[in-house]
TIROVO-50811 format. One line per 10 residues: number of its first residue (from 1); their letters; for each residue x negated, y, z of C-alpha. Coordinates in steps of 0.1 Angstrom, whole numbers, plus 2048, in hexadecimal, padded with zeros to 3 digits. Layout:
N
NUM) a) X Y Z | ...
//
This chain:
155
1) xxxxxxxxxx) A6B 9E7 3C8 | A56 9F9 3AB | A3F 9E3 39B | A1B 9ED 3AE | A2A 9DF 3CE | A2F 9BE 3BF | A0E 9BB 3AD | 9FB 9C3 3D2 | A17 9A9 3E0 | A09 98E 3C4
11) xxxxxxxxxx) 9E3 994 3D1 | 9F0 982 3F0 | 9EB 95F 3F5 | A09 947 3F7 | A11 92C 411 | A09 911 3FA | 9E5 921 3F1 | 9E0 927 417 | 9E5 904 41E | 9CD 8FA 401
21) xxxxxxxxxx) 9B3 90B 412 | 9B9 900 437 | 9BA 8E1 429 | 999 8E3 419 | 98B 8ED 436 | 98E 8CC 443 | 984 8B7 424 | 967 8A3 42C | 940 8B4 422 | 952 8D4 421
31) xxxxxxxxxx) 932 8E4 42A | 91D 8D3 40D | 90E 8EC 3F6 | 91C 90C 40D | 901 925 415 | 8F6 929 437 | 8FC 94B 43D | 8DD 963 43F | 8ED 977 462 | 909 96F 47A
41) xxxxxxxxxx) 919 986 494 | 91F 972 4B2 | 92C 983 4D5 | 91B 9A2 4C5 | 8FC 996 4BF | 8ED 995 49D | 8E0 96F 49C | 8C6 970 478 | 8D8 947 472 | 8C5 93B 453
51) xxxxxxxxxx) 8A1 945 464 | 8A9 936 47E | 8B4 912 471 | 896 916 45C | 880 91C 47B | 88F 8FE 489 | 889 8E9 46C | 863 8EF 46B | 85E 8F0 492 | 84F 8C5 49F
61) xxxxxxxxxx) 867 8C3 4BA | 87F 8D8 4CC | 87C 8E4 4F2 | 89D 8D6 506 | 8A6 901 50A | 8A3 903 4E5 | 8BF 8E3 4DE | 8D1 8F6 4F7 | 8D3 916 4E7 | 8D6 90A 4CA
71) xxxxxxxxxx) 8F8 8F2 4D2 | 8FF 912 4E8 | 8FF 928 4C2 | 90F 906 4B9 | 931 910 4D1 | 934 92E 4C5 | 933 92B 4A4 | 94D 913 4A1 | 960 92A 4B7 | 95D 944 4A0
81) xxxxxxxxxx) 96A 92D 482 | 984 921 494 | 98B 948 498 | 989 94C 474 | 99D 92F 46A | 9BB 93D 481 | 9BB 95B 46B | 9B8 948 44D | 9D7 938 45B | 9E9 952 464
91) xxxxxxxxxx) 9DF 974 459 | 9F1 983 434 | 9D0 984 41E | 9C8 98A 3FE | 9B8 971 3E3 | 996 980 3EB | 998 981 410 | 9A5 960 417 | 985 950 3FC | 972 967 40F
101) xxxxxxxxxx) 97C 95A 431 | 97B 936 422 | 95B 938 415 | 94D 94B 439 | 95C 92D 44B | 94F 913 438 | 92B 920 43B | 92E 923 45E | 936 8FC 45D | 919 8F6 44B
111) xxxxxxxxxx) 903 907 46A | 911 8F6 47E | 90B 8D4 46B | 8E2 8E2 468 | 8E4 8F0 48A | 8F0 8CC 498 | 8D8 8BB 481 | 8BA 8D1 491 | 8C3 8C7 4B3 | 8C5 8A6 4B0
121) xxxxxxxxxx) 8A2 8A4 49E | 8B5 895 47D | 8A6 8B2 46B | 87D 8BA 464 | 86B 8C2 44A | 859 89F 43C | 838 8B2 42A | 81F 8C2 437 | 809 8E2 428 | 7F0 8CB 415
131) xxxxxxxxxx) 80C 8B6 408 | 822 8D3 3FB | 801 8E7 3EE | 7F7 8C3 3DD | 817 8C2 3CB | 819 8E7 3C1 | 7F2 8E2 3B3 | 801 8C2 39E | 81E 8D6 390 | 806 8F4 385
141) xxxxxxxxxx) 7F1 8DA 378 | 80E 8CD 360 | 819 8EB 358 | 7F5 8F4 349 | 7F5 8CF 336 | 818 8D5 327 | 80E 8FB 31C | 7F2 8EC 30B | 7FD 8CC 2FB | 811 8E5 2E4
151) xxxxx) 7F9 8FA 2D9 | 7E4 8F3 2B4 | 7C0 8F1 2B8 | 7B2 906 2A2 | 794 8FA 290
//
């Protein structure tokens, strides 16, 4: 065995770093601070995943076909991480494609925690237009004080 096989053989994960991330990927709030991802592939359709939480966010109340669909993307997703995880599991991967499999799974858990949330009504945005354009106005506002209070008057 020259020595370029056993660098490519040391990009491989081990069992013991395998197991670290499996077993990460059932720590509790694994999904906090992951990404929704922008675009998912599901049953070959191209589902735009962050639009559409957002839509859901910002939408008063949801029809009963729309909590349907959406516990219906709900299925599938976890189908497809449970896909992902049995790879993870079992597959020889490198460093980078088992974080990259990790971090793919753990932001599909985290849709499916928003998607859940959305469903349920748990989720809505709290302020309206005048509220948010009130607060933006009030931070411009300060801004303009605090840009001031620095400058020398000059008389």
């Amino acid at each position: 065995m020259n020595t370029e096989e056993s660098v490519k053989l040391d990009d491989y994960i081990s069992l013991e770093e395998r197991e670290h991330l499996l077993n990460g990927l059932h720590r509790y709030l694994i999904w906090v601070g992951e990404k929704v991802p922008d675009e998912v592939m599901v049953n070959g359709k191209n589902i735009k995943l962050h639009e559409l939480i957002w839509r859901c966010i910002h939408k008063k109340e949801l029809s009963e076909q729309e909590k349907a669909r959406l516990l219906e993307l709900v299925n599938l997703l976890e189908t497809k991480a449970k896909r992902d995880e049995e790879v993870l599991s079992k597959t020889l991967l490198t460093r980078e494609e088992a974080k990259r499999l990790y971090n793919e799974i753990a932001s599909f858990i985290r849709a499916i925690m928003d998607l859940r949330d959305c469903e349920a009504g748990r989720v809505r945005l709290t302020e309206s237009k005048d509220e948010i354009k009130q607060k933006v106005d009030d931070a411009r506002r300060w801004v303009g004080f605090l840009k001031n209070v620095g400058k020398k008057d000059s008389l």
